[in-house]
py3Dmol code that shows the C-alpha trace and the ligand (Angstrom):
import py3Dmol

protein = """\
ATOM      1  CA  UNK A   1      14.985-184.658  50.590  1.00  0.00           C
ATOM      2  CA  UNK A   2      14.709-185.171  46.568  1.00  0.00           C
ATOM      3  CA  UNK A   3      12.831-188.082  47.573  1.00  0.00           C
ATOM      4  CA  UNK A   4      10.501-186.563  49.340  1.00  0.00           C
ATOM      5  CA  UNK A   5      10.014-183.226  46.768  1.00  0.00           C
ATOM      6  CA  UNK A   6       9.228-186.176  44.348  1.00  0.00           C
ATOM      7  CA  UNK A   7       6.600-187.631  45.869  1.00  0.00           C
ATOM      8  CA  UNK A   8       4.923-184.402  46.742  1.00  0.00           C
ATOM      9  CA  UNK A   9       4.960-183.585  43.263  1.00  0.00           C
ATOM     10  CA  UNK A  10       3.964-186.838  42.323  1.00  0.00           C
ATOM     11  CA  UNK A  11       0.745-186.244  44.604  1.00  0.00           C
ATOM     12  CA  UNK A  12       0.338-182.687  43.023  1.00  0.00           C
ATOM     13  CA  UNK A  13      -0.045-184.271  39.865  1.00  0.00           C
ATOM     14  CA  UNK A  14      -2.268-186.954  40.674  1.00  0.00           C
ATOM     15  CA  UNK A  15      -4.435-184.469  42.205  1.00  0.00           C
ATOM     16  CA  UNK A  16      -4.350-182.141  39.612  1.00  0.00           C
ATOM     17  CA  UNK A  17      -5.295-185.235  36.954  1.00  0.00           C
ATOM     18  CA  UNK A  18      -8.300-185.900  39.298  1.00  0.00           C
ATOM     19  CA  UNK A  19      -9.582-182.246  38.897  1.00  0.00           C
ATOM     20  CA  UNK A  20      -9.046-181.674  35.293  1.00  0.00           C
ATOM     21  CA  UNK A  21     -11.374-185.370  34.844  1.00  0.00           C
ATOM     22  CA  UNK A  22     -13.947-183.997  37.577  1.00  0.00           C
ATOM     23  CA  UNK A  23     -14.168-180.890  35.578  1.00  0.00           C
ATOM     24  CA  UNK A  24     -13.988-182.979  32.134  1.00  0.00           C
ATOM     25  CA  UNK A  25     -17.260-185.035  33.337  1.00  0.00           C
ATOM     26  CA  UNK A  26     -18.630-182.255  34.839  1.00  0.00           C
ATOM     27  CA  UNK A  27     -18.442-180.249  31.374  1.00  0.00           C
ATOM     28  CA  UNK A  28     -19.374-183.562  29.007  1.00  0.00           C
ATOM     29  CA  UNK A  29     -22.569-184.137  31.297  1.00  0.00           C
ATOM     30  CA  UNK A  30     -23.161-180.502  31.088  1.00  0.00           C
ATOM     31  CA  UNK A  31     -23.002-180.789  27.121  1.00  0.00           C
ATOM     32  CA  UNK A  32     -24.963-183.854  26.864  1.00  0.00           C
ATOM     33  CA  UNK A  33     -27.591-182.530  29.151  1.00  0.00           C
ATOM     34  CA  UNK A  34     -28.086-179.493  27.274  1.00  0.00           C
ATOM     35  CA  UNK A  35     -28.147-182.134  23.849  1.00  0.00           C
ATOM     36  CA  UNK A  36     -30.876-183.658  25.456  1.00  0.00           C
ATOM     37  CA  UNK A  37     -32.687-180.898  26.889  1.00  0.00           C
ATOM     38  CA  UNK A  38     -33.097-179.534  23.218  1.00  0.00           C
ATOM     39  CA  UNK A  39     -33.550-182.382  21.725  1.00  0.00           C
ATOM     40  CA  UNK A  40     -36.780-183.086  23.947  1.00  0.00           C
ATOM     41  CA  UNK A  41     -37.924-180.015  23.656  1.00  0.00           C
ATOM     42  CA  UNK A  42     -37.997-179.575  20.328  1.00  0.00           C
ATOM     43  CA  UNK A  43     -40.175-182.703  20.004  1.00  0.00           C
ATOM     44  CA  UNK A  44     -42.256-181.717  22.712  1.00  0.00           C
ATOM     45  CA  UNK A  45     -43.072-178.213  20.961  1.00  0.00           C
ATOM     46  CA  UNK A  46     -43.615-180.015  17.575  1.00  0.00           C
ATOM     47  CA  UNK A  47     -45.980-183.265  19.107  1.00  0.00           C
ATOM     48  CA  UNK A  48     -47.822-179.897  21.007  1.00  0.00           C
ATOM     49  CA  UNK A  49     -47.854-178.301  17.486  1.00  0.00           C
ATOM     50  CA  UNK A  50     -49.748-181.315  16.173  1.00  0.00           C
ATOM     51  CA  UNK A  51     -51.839-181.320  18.843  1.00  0.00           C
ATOM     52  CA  UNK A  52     -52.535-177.970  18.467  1.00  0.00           C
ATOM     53  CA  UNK A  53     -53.799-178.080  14.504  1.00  0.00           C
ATOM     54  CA  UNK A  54     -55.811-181.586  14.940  1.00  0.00           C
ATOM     55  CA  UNK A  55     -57.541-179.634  17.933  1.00  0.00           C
ATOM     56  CA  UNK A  56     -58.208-176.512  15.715  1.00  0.00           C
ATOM     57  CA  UNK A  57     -59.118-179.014  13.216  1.00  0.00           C
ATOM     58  CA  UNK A  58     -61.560-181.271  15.481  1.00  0.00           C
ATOM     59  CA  UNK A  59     -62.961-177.769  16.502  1.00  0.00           C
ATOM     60  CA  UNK A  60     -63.992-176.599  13.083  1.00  0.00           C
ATOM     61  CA  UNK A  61     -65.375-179.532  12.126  1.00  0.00           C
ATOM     62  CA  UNK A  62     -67.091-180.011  15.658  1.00  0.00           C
ATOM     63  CA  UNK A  63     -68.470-177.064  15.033  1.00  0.00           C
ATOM     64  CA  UNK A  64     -69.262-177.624  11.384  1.00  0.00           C
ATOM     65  CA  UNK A  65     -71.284-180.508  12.623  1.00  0.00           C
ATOM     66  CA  UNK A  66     -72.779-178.726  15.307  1.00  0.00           C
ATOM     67  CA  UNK A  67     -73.598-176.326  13.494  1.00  0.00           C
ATOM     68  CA  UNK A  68     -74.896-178.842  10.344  1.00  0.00           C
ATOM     69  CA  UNK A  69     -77.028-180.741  13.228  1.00  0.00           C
ATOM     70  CA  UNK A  70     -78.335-177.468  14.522  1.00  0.00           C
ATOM     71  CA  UNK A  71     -79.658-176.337  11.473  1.00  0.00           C
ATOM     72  CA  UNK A  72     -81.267-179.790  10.770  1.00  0.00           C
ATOM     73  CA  UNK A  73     -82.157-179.575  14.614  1.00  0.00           C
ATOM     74  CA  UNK A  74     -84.172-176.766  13.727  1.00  0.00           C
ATOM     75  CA  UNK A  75     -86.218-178.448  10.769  1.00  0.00           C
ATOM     76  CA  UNK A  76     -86.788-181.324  12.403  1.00  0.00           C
ATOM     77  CA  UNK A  77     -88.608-179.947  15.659  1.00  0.00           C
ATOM     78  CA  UNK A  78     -90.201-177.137  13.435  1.00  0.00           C
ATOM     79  CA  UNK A  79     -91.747-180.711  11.471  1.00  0.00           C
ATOM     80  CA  UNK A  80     -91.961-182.128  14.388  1.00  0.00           C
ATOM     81  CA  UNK A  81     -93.933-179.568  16.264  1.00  0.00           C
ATOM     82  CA  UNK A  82     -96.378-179.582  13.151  1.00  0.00           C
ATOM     83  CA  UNK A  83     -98.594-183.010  13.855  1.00  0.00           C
ATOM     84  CA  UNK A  84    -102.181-181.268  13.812  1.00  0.00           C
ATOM     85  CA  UNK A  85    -104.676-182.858  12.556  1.00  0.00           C
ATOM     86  CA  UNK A  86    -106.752-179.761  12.389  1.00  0.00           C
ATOM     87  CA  UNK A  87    -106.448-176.336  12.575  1.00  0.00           C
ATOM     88  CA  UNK A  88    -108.039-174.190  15.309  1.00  0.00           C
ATOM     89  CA  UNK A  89    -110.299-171.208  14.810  1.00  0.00           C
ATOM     90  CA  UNK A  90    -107.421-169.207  15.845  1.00  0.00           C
ATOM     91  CA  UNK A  91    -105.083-170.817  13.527  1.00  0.00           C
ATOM     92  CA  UNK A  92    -107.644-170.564  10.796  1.00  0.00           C
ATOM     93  CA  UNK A  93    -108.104-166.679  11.491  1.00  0.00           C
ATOM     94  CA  UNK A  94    -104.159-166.049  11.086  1.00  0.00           C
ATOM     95  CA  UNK A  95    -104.454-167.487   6.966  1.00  0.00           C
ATOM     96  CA  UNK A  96    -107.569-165.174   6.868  1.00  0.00           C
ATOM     97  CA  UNK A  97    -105.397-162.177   7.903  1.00  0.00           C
ATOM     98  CA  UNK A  98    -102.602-163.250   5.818  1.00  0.00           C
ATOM     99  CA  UNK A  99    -102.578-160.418   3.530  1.00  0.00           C
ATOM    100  CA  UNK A 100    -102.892-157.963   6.006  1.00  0.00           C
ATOM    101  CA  UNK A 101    -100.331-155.546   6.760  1.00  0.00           C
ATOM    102  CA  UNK A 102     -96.858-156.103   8.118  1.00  0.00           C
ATOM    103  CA  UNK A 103     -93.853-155.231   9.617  1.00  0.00           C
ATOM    104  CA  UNK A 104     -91.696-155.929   9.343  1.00  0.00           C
ATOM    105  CA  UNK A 105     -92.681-156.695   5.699  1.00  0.00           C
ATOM    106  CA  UNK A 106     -92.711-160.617   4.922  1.00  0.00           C
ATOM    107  CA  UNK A 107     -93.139-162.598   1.899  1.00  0.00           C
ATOM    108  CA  UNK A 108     -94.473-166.220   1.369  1.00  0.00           C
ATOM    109  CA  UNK A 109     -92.465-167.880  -2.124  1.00  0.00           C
ATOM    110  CA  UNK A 110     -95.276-170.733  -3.145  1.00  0.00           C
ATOM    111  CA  UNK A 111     -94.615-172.938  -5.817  1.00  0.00           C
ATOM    112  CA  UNK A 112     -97.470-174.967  -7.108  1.00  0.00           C
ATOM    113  CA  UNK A 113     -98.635-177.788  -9.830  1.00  0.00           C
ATOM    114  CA  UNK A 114     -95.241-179.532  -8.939  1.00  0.00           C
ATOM    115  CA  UNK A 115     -93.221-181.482  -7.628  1.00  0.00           C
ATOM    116  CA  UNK A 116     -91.486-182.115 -11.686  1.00  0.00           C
ATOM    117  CA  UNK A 117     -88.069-183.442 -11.953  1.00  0.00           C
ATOM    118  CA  UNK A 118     -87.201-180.913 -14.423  1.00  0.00           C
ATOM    119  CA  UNK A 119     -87.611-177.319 -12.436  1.00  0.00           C
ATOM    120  CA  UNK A 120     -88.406-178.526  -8.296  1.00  0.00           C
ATOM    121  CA  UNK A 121     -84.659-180.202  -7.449  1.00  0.00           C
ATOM    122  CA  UNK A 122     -83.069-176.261  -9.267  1.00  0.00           C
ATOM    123  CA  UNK A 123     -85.317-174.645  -6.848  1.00  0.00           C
ATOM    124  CA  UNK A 124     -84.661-176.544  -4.014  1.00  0.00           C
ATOM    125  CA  UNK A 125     -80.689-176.094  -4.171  1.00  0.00           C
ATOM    126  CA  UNK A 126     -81.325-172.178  -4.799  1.00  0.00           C
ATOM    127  CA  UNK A 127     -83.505-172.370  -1.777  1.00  0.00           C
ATOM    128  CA  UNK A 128     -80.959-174.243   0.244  1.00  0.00           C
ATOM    129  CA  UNK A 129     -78.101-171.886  -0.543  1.00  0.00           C
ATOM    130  CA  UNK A 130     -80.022-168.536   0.184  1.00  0.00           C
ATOM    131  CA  UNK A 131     -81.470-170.552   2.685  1.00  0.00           C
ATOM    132  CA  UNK A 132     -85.109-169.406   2.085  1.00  0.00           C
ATOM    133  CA  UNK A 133     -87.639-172.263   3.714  1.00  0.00           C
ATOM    134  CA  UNK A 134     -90.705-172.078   1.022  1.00  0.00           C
ATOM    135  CA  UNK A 135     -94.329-173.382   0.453  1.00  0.00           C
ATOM    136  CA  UNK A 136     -94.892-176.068  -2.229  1.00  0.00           C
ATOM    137  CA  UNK A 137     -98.492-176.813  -3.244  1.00  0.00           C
ATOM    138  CA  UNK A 138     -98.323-179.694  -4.418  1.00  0.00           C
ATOM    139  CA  UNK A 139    -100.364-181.759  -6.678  1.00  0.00           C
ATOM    140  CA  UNK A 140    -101.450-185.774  -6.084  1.00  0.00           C
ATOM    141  CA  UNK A 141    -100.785-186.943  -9.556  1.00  0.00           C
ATOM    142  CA  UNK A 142     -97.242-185.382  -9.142  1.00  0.00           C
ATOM    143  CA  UNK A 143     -96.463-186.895  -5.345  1.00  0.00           C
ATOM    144  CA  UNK A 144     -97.313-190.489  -7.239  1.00  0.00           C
ATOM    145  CA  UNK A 145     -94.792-189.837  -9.884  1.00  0.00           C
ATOM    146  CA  UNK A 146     -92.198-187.905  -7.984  1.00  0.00           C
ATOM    147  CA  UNK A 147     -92.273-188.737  -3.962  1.00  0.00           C
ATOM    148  CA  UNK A 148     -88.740-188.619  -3.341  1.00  0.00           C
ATOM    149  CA  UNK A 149     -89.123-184.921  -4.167  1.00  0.00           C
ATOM    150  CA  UNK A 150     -91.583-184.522  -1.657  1.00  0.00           C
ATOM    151  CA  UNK A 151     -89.211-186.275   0.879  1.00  0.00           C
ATOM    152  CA  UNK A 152     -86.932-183.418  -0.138  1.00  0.00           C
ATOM    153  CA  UNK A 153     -89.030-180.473   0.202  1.00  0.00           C
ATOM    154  CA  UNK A 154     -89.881-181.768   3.530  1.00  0.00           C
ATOM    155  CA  UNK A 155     -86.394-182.842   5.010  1.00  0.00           C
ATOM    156  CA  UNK A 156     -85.294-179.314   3.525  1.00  0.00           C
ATOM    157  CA  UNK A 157     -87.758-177.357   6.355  1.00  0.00           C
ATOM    158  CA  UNK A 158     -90.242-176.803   3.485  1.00  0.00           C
ATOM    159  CA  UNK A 159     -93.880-176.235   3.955  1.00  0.00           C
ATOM    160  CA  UNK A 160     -96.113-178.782   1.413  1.00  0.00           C
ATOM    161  CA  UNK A 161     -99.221-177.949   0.940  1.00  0.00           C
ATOM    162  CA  UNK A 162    -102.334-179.401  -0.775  1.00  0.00           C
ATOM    163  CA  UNK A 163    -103.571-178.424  -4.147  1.00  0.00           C
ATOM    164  CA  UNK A 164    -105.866-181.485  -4.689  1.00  0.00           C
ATOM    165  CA  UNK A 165    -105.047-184.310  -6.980  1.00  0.00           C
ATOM    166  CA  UNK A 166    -106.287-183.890 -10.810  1.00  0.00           C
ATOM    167  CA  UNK A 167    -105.689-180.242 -11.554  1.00  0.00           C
ATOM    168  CA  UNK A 168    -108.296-180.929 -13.708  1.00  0.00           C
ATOM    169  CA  UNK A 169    -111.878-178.738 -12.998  1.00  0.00           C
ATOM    170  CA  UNK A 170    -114.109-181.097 -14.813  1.00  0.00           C
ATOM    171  CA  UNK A 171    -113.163-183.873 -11.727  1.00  0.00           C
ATOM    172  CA  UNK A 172    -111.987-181.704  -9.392  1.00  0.00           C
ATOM    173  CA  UNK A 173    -115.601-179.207  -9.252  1.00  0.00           C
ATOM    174  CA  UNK A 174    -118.006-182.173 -10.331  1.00  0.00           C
ATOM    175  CA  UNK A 175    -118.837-181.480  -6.266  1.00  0.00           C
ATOM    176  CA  UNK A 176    -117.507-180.006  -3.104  1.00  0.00           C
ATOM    177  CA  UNK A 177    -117.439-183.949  -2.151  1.00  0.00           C
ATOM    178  CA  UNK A 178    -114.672-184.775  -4.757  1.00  0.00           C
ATOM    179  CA  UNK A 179    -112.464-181.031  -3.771  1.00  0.00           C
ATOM    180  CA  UNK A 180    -112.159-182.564  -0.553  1.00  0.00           C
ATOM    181  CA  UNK A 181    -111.957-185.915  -1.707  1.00  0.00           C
ATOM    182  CA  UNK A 182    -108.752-184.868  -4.087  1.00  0.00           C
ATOM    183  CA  UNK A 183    -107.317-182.981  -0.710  1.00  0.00           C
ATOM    184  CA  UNK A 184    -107.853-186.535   1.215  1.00  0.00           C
ATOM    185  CA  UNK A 185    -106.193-188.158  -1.164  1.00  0.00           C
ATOM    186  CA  UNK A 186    -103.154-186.050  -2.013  1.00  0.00           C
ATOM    187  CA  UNK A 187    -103.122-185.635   2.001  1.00  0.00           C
ATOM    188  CA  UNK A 188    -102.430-189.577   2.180  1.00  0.00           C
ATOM    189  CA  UNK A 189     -99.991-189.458  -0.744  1.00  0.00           C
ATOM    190  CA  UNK A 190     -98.060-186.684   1.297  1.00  0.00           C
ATOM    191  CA  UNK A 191     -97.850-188.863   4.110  1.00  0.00           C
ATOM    192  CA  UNK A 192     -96.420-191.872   2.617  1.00  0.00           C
ATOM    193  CA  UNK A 193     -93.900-189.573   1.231  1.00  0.00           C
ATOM    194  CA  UNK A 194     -92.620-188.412   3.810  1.00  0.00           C
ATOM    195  CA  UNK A 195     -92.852-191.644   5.791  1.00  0.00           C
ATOM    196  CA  UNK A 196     -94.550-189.329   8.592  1.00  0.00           C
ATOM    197  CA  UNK A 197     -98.375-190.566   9.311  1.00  0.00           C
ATOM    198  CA  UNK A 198     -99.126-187.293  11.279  1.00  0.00           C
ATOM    199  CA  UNK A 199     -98.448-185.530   8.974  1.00  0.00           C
ATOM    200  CA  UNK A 200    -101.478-183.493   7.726  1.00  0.00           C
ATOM    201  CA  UNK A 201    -101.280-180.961   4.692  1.00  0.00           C
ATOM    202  CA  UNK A 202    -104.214-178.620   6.371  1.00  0.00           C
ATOM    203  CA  UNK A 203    -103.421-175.685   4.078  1.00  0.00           C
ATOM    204  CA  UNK A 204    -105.016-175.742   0.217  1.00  0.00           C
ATOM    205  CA  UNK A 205    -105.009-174.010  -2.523  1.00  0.00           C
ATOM    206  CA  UNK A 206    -107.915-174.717  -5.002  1.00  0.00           C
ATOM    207  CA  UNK A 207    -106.673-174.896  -8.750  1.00  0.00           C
ATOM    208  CA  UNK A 208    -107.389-171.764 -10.293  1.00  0.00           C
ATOM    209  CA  UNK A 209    -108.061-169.620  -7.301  1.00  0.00           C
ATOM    210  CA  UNK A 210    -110.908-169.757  -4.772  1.00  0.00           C
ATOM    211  CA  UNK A 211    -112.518-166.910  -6.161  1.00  0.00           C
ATOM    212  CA  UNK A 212    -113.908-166.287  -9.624  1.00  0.00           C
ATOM    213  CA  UNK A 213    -114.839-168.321 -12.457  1.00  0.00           C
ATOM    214  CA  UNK A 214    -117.461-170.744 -13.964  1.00  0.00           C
ATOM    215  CA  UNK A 215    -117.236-172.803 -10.028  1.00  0.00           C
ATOM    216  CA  UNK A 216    -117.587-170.021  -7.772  1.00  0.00           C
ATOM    217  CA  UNK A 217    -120.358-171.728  -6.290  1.00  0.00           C
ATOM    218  CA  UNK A 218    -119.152-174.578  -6.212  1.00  0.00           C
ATOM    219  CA  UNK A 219    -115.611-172.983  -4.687  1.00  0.00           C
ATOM    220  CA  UNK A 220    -117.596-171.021  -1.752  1.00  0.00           C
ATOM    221  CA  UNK A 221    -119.374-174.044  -0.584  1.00  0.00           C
ATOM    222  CA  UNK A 222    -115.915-176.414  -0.646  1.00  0.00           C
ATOM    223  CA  UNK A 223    -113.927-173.376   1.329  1.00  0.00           C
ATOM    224  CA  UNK A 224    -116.706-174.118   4.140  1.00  0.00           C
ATOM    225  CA  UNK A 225    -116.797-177.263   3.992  1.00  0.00           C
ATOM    226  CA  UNK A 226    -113.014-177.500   4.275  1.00  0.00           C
ATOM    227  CA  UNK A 227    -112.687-174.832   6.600  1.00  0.00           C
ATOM    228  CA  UNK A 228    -115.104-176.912   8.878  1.00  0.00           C
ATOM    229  CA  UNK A 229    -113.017-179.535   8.895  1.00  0.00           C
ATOM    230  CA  UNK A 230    -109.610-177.251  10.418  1.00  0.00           C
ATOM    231  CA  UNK A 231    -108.369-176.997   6.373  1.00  0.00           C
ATOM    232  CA  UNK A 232    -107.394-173.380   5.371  1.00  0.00           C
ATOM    233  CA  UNK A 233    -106.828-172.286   1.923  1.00  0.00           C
ATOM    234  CA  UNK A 234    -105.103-169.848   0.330  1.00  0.00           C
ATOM    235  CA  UNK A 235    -105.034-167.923  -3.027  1.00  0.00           C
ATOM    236  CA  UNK A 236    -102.233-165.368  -3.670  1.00  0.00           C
ATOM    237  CA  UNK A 237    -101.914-161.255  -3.742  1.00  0.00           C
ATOM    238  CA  UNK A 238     -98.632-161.543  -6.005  1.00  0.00           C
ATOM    239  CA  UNK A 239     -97.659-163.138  -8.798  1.00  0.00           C
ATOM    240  CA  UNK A 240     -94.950-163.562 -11.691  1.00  0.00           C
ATOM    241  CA  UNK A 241     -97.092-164.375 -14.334  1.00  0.00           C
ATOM    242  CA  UNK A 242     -95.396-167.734 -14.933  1.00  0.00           C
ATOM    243  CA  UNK A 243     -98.587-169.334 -15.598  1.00  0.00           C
ATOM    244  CA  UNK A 244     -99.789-166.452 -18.150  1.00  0.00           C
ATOM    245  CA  UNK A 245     -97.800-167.238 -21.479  1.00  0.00           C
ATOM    246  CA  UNK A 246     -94.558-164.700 -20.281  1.00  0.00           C
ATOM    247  CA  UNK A 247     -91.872-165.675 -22.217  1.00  0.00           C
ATOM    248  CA  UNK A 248     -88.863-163.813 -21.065  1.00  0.00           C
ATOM    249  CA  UNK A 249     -87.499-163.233 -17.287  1.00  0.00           C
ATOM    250  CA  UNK A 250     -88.078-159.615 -17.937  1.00  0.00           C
ATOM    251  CA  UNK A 251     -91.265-159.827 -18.292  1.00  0.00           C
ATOM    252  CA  UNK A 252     -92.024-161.788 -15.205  1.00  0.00           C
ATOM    253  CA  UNK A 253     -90.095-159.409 -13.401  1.00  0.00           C
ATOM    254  CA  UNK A 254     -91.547-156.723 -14.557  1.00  0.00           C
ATOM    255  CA  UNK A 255     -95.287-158.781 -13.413  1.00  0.00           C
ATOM    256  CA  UNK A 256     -93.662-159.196  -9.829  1.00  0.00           C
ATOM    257  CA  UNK A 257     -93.162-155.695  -9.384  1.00  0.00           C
ATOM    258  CA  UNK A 258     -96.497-154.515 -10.664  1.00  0.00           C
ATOM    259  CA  UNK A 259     -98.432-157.261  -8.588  1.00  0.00           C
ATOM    260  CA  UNK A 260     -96.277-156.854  -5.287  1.00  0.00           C
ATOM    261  CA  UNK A 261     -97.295-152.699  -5.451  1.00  0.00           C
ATOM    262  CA  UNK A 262     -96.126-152.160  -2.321  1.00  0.00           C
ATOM    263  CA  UNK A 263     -97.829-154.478  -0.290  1.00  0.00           C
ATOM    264  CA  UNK A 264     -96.387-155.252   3.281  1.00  0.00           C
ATOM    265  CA  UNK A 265     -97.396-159.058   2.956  1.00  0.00           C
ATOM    266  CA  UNK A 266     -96.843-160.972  -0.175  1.00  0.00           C
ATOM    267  CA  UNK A 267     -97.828-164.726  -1.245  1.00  0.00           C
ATOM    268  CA  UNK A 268     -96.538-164.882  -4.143  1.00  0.00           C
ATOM    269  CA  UNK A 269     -97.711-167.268  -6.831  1.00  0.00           C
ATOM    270  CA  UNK A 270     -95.197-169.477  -9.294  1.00  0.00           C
ATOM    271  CA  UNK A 271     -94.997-172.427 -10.190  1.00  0.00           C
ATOM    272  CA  UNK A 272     -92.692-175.327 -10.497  1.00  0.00           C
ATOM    273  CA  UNK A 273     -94.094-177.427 -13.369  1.00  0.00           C
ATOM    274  CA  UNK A 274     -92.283-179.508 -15.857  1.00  0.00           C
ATOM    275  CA  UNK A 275     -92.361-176.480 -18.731  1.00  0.00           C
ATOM    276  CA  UNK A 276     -91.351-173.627 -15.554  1.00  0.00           C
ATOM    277  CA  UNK A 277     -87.794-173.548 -15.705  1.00  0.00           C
ATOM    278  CA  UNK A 278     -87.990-169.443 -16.304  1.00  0.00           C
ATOM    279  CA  UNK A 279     -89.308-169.566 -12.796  1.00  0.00           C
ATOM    280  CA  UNK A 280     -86.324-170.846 -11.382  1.00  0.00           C
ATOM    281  CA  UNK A 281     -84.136-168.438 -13.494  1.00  0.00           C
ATOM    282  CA  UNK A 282     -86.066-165.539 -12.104  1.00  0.00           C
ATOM    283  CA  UNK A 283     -86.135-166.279  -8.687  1.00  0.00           C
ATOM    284  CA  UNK A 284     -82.444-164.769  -7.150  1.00  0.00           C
ATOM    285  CA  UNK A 285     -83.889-161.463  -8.963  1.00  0.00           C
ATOM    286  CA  UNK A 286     -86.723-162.036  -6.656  1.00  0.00           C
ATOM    287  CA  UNK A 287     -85.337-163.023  -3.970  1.00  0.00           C
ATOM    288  CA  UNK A 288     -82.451-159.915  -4.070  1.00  0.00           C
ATOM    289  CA  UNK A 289     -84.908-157.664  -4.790  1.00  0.00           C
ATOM    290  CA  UNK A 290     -86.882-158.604  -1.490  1.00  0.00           C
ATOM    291  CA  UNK A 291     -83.486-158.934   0.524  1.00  0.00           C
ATOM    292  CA  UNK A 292     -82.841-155.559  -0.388  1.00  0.00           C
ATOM    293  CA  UNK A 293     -86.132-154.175  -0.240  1.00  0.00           C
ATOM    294  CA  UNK A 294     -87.012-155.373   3.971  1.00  0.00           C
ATOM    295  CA  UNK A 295     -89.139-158.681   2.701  1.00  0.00           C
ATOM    296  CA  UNK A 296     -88.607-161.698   5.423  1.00  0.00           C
ATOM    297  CA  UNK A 297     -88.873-165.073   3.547  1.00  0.00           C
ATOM    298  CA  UNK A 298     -91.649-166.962   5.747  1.00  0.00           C
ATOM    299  CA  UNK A 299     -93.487-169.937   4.778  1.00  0.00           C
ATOM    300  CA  UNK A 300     -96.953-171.840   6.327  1.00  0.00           C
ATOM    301  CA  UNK A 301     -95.171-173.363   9.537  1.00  0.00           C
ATOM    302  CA  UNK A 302     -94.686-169.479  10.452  1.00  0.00           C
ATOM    303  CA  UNK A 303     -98.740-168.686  10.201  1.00  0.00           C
ATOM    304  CA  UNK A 304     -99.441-172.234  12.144  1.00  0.00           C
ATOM    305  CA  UNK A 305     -96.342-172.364  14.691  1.00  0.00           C
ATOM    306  CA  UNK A 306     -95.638-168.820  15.028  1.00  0.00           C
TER     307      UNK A 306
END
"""
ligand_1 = """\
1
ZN
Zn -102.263 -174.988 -10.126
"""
view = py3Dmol.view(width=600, height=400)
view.addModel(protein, "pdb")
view.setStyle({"model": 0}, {"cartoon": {"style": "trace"}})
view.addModel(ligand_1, "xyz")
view.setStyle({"model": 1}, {"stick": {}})
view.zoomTo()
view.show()
């Protein structure tokens, strides 16, 4: 009888071993698998954090670039669109009306007698960051000395336009032969700047002004002869005075204001030769006043590839 209570009890506790160990494993796996499961997780969640910032971080900068190429996108075709090598009657009929009223209001900022390497590269980086696209009438002598400028102006979305070669009137008005000879050749210099040989200036602005003056003649019979050949030009209804003696930005301020007078459409005329830097110190009055004041900033691609 003992013998047999002893190995029932002896079986009890066997079996009662076994359980405790089932349940033992049972609650070590149960440990370990929640060890694990946070362990895993918490590397998932920081790996997806990563992944996470470098994709916020590819997206900015894909969309910085898209945006960058977008913007250069634009130039380019705008440039690219412009291959003429002659304007129509139609074309030449929109620079006749250019003064003519607007709305909304516009002005075109011209710049001419450069490129110089001591006032053109400060305009250019105002232009770029107020993101203005200008006209530059540009001189032959100056594209010789200075084409990488050019380059600039052009890559930037730029207009450049002719103003013949010499500046000087004594060569420039011997003829209406050697006004468009000075446009041929500062046409050609143009081109070689820009490395683009369709590239065709077609818009000038004769030294001086078209109108006016000892050559008037002279200037009437060159606008024809020009104009026959799909060449506009262009004088100015605006001006700072840059090119009158005005010494202080004040002053030329003052000039803009009195010369603008209201007027819906606006070339205005400055300059960016060597001794111009006032110009460039002047221009974000300008251009804030004209912000403020309902101007658009347009420049000759507008007129030709509106
Ligand atoms: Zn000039």
């Amino acid at each position: 009888m003992n013998y047999l209570i002893k190995i029932e009890t002896k079986k009890l506790n066997i079996k009662r071993v076994i359980i405790t160990a089932v349940f033992f494993l049972a609650f070590i796996s149960f440990l370990a698998f929640i060890i694990v499961r946070n362990i895993s997780y918490n590397s998932i969640s920081k790996s997806k954090d990563n992944l996470n910032t470098s994709l916020k971080n590819n997206n900015s900068e894909n969309n910085e670039k898209y945006n960058i190429q977008n913007s250069l996108i634009v130039d380019i075709e705008s440039n690219n669109d412009y291959n003429f090598s002659s304007l129509n009657s139609d074309e030449l009929s929109r620079f006749d009306s250019i003064y003519k009223k607007s709305d909304p209001k516009r002005i075109f900022l011209t710049f001419d007698d450069g490129p110089t390497t001591q006032v053109t590269p400060f305009i250019l980086d105002l232009l770029k960051a107020e993101n203005i696209k200008a006209t530059f009438f540009v001189l032959g002598s100056r594209v010789e000395l200075n084409p990488d400028l050019i380059k600039r102006e052009y890559d930037e979305g730029h207009f450049i336009a002719n103003h013949g070669y010499s500046h000087k009137y004594s060569s420039i008005y011997t003829s209406t032969d050697t006004v468009l000879n000075e446009y041929n050749k500062t046409n050609d210099l143009i081109k070689n700047a820009i490395g683009n040989p369709n590239y065709n200036s077609l818009v000038f602005r004769f030294p001086g002004g078209s109108i006016g003056g000892p050559y008037d003649t002279l200037k009437k019979g060159a606008k024809q002869k020009l104009r026959e050949q799909g060449i506009a030009s262009v004088d100015w209804n605006a001006l700072t005075g840059d090119a009158e003696g005005i010494k202080t930005k004040e002053a030329l301020l003052q000039r803009f204001y009195d010369t603008l007078n209201g007027q819906s459409s606006v070339v205005l005329l400055m300059h960016d030769a060597a001794d111009k830097i006032l110009t460039y110190e002047v221009l974000p009055d300008i251009i804030s006043y004209c912000r403020s004041n309902g101007y658009e900033f347009k420049n000759m691609y507008d007129i030709i590839l509106r």
